[in-house]
C-alpha positions as CSV (number, residue, x, y, z in Angstrom):
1,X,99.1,5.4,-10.5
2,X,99.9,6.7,-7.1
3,X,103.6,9.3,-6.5
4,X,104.9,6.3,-4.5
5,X,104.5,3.5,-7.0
6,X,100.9,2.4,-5.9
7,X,97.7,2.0,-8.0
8,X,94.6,2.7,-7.0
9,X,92.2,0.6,-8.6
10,X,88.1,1.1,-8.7
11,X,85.8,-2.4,-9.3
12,X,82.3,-2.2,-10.5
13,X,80.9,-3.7,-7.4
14,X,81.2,-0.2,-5.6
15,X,84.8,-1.2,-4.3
16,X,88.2,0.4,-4.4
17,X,91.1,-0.9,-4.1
18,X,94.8,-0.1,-2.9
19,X,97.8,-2.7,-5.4
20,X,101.5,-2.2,-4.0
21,X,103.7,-4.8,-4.9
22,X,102.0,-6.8,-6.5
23,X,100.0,-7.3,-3.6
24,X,95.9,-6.1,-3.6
25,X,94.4,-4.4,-0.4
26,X,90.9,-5.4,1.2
27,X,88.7,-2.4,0.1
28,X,89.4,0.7,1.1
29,X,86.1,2.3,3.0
30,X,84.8,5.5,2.9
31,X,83.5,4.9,-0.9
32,X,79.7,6.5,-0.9
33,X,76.6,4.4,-1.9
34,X,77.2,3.2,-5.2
35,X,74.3,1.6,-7.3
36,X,75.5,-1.6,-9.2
37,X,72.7,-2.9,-11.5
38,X,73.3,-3.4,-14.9
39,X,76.4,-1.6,-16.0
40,X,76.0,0.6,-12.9
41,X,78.9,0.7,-10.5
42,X,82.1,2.7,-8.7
43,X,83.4,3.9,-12.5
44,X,86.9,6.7,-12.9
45,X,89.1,7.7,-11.0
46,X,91.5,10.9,-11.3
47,X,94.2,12.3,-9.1
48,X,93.9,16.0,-8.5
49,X,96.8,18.0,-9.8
50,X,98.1,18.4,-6.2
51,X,97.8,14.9,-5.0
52,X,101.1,14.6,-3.7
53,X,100.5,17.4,-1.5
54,X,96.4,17.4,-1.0
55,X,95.8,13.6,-1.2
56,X,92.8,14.6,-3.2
57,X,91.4,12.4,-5.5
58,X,87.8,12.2,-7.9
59,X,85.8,9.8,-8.6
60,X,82.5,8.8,-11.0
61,X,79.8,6.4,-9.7
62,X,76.6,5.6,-10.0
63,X,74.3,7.2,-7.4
64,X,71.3,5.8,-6.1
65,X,68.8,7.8,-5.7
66,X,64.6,8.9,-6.0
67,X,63.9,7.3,-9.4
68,X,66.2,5.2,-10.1
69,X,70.3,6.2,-10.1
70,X,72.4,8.2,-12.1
71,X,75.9,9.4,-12.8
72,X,77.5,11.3,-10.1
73,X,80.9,12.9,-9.6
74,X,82.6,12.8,-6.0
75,X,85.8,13.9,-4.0
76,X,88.0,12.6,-1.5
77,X,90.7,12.6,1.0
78,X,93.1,9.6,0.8
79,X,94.0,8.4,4.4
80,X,97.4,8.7,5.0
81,X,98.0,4.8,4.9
82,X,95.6,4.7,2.1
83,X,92.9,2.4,3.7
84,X,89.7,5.2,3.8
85,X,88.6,7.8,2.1
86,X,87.7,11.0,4.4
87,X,85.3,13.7,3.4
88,X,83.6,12.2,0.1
89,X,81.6,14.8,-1.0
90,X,79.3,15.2,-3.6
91,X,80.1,17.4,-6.2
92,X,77.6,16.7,-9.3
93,X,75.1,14.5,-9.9
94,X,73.1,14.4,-13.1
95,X,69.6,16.1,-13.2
96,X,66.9,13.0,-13.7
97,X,67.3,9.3,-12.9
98,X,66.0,5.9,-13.9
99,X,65.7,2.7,-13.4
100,X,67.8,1.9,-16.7
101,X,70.5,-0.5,-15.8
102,X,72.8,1.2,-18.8
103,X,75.4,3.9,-20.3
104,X,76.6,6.3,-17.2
105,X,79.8,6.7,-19.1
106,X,82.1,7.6,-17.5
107,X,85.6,8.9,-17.5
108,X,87.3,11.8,-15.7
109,X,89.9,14.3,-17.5
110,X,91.5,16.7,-15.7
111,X,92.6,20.3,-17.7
112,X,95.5,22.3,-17.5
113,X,93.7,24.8,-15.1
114,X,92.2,21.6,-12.6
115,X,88.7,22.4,-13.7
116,X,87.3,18.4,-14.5
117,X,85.9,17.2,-17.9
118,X,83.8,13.7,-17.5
119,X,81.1,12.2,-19.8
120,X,77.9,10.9,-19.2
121,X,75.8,8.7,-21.6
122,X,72.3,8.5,-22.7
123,X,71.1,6.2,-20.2
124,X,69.5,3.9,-22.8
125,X,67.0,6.8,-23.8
126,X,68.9,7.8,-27.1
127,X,66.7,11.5,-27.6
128,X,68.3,12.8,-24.0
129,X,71.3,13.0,-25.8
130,X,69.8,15.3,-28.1
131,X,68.3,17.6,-25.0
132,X,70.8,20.5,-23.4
133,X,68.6,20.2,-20.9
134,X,68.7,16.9,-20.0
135,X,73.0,15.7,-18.5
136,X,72.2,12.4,-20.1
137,X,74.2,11.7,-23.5
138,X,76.8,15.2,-22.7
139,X,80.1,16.0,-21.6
140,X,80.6,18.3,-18.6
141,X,82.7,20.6,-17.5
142,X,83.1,21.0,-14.2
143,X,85.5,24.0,-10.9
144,X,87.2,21.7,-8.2
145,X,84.5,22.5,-6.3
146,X,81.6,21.6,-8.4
147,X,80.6,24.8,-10.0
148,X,80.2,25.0,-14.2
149,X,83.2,26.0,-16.1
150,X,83.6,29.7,-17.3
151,X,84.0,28.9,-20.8
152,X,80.5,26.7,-20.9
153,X,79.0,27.4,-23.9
154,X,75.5,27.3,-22.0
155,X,76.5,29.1,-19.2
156,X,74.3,32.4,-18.3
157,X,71.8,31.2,-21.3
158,X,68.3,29.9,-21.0
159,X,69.1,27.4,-24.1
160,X,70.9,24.6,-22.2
161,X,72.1,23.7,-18.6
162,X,75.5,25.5,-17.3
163,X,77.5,22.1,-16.6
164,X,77.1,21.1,-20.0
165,X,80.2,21.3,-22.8
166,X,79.3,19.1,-25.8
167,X,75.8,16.6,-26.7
168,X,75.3,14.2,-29.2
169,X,76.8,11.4,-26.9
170,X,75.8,7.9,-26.8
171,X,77.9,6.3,-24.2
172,X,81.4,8.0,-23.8
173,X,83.5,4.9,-22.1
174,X,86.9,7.4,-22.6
175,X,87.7,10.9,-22.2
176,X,91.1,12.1,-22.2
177,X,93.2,15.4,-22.3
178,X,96.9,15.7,-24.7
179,X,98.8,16.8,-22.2
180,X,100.8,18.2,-25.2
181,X,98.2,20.7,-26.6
182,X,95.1,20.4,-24.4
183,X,93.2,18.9,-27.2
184,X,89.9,16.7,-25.3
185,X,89.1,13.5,-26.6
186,X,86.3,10.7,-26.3
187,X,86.1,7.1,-26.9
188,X,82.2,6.2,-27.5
189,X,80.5,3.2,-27.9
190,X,77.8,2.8,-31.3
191,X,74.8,0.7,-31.7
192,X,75.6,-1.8,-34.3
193,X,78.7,-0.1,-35.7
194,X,79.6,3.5,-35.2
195,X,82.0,3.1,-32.8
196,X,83.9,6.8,-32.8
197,X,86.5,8.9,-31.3
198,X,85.3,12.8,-31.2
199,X,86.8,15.6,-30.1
200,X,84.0,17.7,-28.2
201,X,84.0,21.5,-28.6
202,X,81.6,23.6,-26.5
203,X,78.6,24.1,-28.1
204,X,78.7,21.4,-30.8
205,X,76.7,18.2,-31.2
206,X,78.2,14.9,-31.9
207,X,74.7,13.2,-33.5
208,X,73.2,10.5,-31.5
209,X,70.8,9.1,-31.9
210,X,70.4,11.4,-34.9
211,X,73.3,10.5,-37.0
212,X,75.5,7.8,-36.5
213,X,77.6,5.5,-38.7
214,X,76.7,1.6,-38.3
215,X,72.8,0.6,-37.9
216,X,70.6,0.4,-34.9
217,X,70.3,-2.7,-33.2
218,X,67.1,-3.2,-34.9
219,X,68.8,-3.3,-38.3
220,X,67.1,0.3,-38.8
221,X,69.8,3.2,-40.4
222,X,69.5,6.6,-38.8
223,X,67.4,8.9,-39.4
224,X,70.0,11.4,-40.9
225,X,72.5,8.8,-41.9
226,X,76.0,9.2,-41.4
227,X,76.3,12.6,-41.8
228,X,74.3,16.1,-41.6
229,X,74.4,19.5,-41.2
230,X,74.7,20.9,-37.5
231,X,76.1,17.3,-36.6
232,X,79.8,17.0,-36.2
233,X,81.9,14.0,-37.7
234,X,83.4,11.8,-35.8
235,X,87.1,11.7,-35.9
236,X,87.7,8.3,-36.3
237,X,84.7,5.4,-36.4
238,X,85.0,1.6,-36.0
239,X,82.4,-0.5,-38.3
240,X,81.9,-3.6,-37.0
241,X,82.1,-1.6,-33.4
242,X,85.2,-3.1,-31.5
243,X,83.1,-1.7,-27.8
244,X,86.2,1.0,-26.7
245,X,86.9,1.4,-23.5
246,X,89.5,3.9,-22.2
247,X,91.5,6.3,-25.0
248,X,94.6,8.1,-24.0
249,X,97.1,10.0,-26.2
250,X,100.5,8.7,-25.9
251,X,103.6,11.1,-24.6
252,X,106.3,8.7,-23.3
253,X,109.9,8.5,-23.5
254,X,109.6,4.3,-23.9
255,X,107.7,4.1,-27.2
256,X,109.4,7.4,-28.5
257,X,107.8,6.1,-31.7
258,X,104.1,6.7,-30.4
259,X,104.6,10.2,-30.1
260,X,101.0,11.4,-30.5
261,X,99.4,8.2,-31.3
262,X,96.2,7.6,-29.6
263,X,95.7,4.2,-27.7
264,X,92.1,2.9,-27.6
265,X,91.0,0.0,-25.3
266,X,88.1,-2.7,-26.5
267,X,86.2,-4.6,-24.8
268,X,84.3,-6.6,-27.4
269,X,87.7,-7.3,-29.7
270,X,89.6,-7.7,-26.8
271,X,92.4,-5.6,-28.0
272,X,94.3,-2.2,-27.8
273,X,94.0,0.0,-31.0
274,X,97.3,2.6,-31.5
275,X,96.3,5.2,-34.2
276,X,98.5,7.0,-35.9
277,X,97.7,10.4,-36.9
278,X,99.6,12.8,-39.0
279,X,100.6,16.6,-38.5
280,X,97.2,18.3,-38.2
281,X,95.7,15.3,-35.9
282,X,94.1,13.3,-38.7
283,X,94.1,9.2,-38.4
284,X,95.9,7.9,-41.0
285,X,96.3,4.1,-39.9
286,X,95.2,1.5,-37.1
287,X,97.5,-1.2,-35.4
288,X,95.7,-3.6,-33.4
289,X,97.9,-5.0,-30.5
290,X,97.2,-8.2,-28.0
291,X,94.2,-9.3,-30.2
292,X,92.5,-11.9,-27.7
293,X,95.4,-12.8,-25.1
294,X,94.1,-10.9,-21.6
295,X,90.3,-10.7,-22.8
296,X,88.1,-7.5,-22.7
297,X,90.5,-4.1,-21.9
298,X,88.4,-2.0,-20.1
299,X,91.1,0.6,-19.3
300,X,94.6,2.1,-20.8
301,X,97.0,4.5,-19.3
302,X,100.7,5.9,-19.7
303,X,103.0,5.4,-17.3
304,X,105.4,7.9,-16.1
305,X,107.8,5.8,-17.7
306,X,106.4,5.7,-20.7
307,X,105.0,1.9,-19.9
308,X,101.2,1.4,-21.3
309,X,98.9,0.0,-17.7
310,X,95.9,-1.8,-18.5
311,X,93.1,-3.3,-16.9
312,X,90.8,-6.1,-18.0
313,X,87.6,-6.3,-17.7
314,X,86.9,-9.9,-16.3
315,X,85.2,-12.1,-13.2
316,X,89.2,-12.1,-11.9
317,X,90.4,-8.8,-13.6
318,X,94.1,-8.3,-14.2
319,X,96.5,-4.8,-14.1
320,X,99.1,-5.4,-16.8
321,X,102.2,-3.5,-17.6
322,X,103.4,-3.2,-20.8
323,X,106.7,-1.9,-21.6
324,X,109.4,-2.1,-24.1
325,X,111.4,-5.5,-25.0
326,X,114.8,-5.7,-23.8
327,X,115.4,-9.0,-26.5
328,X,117.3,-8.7,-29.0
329,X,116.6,-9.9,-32.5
């Protein structure tokens, strides 16, 4: 959501669009080469911290490139009367690509200091995950200007690559920040099952394809099982996987209710999951709102208002705003 009331709103096909009104823009050019095969596409978008100044915006894609394509992180002005993007630039992109057509993540969070957090999945190669070597199946961390992080847990080592925060990723599809505490967040798709909300911590590995709840889609169980040394828990898990989309912890004045609760997106259920947790951030139950009426839910955000803004997931995709009844019983 733009300081002036607009959206900004990013479509798989490598396109991104400008919504004001009600009304939705022709594309907006300047958008780099963006591989669309498979899951591949134009993925997050995140407004720098001085955006109402700056104009500066991020972006995740997919990149085309020798061997394949891969996840990539860019930058951008936006024009003035928001039809271009000037000076893309590339800040990251991930260190081998393929020809796989799946799991590029990838969501953007922005911390308190502007330094970017965004996921990247395995890329349908389930042991890369496993590699600090490798950016497949990792969270990153991420300067303004493309640089690692300070506090990278691999920086300066020989152990692991300098970008990299967490591992043990399958397919982050969320990533989010409490803007209350700082605490980071993912939303991450399992195989069969195993569906899970982590929060990553630099250093530590979140299992796959090692340990995982659910099966794989072969039927097999892990090799470790659900749980094992050197492998953190997840904080939450879904069994039969409900596919999550976006997660974002919810601080509004609307839903004063909510305070804390974490709102998931699904694709696969169709449905948003609110999560309440109790005073030291533990899960203790799971509502499940708009089971089935607007289709797959690919993305959730909080308003300034404190309104929830989704998007769906569909051949004619839909921005909904959802905000507090004025009816009365």
């Amino acid at each position: 959501m733009l300081p002036d009331g607009g959206y900004l709103v990013s479509e798989k096909a490598g396109t991104l669009r400008l919504i004001r009104n009600g009304k939705v823009s022709a594309p907006i050019a300047g958008v780099p080469d963006v591989a669309t095969e498979g899951q591949a596409g134009l993925l997050d978008l995140a407004l720098a911290p001085d955006f109402a100044t700056s104009r500066t915006l991020y972006f995740t894609y997919s990149a085309p490139g020798d061997g394949g394509a891969g996840t990539a992180l860019g930058k951008a002005r936006l024009s003035e009367d928001g039809t271009r993007l000037e000076k893309p630039t590339r800040l990251f992109v991930m260190n081998r690509l393929t020809p796989a057509g799946q799991h590029f993540g990838s969501r953007i969070a922005i911390a308190r200091d502007g330094s970017l957090f965004f996921g990247i999945g395995d890329r349908g190669e389930g042991d890369r995950a496993q590699d600090p070597r490798d950016h497949a199946g990792a969270i990153l961390h991420i300067n303004p200007d493309g640089t690692p992080h300070a506090d990278n847990p691999f920086l300066g080592t020989a152990s692991g690559l300098p970008e990299i925060w967490s591992t043990g990723h399958r397919n982050p599809q969320g990533l989010t920040i409490d803007p209350k505490d700082g605490t980071l967040l993912t939303a991450e798709h399992g195989a069969r099952g195993g569906d899970e909300i982590n929060m990553p911590r630099p250093g530590l590995n979140y299992g796959w394809p090692r340990v995982s709840y659910g099966r794989h889609y072969s039927g097999a169980e892990f090799e470790l099982g659900s749980s094992a040394e050197g492998f953190e828990p997840p904080l939450y898990y879904w069994d039969p996987s409900i596919a999550p989309g976006a997660i974002t912890v919810y601080r509004g004045a609307m839903f004063p209710e909510w305070d804390g609760n974490l709102i998931v997106a699904a694709l696969k259920f169709q449905l948003l999951a609110r999560l309440e947790r109790d005073e030291n951030g533990a899960v203790v139950s799971e509502e499940r709102l708009f089971d089935g009426e607007f289709g797959r839910i690919r993305d959730v955000i909080v308003a300034p208002d404190g309104a929830l803004l989704l998007l769906t997931d569909e051949a004619d995709g839909a921005l909904l705003r959802v905000s507090r009844s004025t009816a009365t019983e």
